[in-house]
C-alpha positions as a printed Julia matrix, in Angstrom:
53×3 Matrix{Float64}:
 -231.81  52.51  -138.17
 -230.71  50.63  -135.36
 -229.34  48.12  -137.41
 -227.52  50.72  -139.64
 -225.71  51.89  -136.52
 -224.52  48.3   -135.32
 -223.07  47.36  -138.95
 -221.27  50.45  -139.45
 -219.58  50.19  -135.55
 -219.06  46.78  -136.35
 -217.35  47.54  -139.44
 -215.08  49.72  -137.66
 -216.87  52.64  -138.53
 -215.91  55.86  -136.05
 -219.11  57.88  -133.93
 -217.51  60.69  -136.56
 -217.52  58.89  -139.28
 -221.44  57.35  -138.72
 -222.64  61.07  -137.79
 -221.11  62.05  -140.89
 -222.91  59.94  -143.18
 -226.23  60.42  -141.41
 -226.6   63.72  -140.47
 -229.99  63.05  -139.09
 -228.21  61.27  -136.25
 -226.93  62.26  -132.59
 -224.07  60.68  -130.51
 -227.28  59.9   -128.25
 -228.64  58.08  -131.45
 -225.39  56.13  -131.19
 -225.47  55.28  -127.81
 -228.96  54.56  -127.72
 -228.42  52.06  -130.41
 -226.03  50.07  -128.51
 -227.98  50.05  -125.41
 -231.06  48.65  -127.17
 -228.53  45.92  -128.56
 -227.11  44.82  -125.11
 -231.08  44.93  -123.79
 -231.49  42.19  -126.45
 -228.48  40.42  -126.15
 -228.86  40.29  -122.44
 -229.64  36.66  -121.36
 -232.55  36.24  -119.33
 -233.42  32.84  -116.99
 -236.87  31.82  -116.42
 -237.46  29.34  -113.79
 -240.19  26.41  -115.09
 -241.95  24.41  -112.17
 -241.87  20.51  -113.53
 -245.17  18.92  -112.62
 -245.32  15.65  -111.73
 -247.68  13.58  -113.73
């Protein structure tokens, strides 16, 4: 459902307009959505340790 939420926001789609069409769903739904979408967005840096051969 996640991915339901992010096309229809993308699309332009209104918190309103989403609820409307899923009744099932909160705002919270919403929100949580896009805050599982920045977690995986979110760039991450690993340090590696080169060993000499």
């Amino acid at each position: 459902m996640v991915s339901v939420i992010l096309d229809n926001l993308a699309a332009g789609a209104s918190y309103h307009e989403i609820l409307n069409s899923y009744p099932s769903l909160s705002s919270q739904d919403i929100h949580a959505a896009i805050a599982y979408a920045a977690e995986l967005a979110r760039e991450r840096v690993v340090s590696l340790r080169i060993r000499s051969a």
